[in-house]
C-alpha positions, 0 to 999 in steps of 0.5 A: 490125334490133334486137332491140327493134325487132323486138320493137316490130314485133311488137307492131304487128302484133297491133293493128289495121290504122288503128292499125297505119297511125298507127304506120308513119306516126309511123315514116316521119315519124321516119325522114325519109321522110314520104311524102304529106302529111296531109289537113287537114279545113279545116273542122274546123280553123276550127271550132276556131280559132273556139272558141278566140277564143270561149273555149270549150275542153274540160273537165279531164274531157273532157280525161281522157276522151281521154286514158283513150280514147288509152290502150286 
């Protein structure tokens, strides 16, 4: 193993564990090794494609909210 690699596991191991699950997933997924598929919530899926005809998408400030929130 890497020496950055090691150091990238190091890191992962101090978040928390749904974290720590979003990032063994990102790196199976990169390896090739996907395991089992990813539920889709169907409903939410069509709530969005809904929106989307009817025009209704998030705000620049909805939008850098999210991005602020994904960056803790």
């Amino acid at each position: 193993m890497t020496k950055l690699l090691e150091k990238a596991l190091e890191a992962v191991r101090r978040l928390p564990p749904g974290s720590q699950d979003e990032i063994a997933q990102a790196m199976l997924s990169l390896a090739g090794d996907e395991g089992e598929p990813e539920a889709i919530d169907l409903p939410a899926v069509l709530e969005g494609l809904a929106q989307a005809k009817r025009r209704q998408f998030a705000t620049d400030a909805e939008i850098e909210a999210a991005f602020i929130r994904f960056d803790r």
